[in-house]
C-alpha positions as CSV (number, residue, x, y, z in Angstrom):
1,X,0.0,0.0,0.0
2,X,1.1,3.2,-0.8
3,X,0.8,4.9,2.6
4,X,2.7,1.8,4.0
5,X,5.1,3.0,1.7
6,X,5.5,6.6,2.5
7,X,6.0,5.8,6.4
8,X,8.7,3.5,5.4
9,X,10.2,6.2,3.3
10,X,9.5,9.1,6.2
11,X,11.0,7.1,8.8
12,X,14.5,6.2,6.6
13,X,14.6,9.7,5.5
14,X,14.5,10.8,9.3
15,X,17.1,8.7,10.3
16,X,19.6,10.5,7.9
17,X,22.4,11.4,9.3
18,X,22.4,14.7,6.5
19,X,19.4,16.0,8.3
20,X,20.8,16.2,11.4
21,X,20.6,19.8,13.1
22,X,18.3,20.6,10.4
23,X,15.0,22.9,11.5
24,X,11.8,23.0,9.6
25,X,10.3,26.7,10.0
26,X,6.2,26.6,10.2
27,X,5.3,30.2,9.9
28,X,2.0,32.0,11.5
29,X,-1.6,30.9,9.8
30,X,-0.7,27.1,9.6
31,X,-3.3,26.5,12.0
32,X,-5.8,25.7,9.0
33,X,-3.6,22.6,8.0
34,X,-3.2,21.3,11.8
35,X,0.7,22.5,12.4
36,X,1.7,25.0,15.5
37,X,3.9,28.1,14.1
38,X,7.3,27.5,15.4
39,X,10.7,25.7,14.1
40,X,11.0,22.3,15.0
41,X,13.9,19.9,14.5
42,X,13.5,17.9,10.9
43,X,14.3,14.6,11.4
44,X,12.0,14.5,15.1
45,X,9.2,15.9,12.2
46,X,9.4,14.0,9.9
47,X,9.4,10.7,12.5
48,X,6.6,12.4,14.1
49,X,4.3,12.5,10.6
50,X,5.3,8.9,9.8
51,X,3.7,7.8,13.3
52,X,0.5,9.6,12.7
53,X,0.2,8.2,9.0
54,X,0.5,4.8,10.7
């Protein structure tokens, strides 16, 4: 399955050790999509959104 697929993907990507120290900026009127405004650490992200797709 396709989603099976992309939380495979997610989780390999997130565990790269180029993304490391990496921050993900999600600015002000996100709210709409279900995201806080704030900079959060990439690889913790990205980990995080392959849990909830599970």
């Amino acid at each position: 399955m396709v989603r099976d697929e992309l939380v495979s993907t997610l989780r390999i990507i997130s565990e790269d050790p180029r993304i490391l120290g990496q921050a993900v900026l999600i600015p002000d009127n996100c709210e709409k999509y279900g995201f806080s405004e704030g900079t959060f650490d990439l690889p913790t992200l990205l980990h995080f959104l392959a849990d909830m797709l599970e």
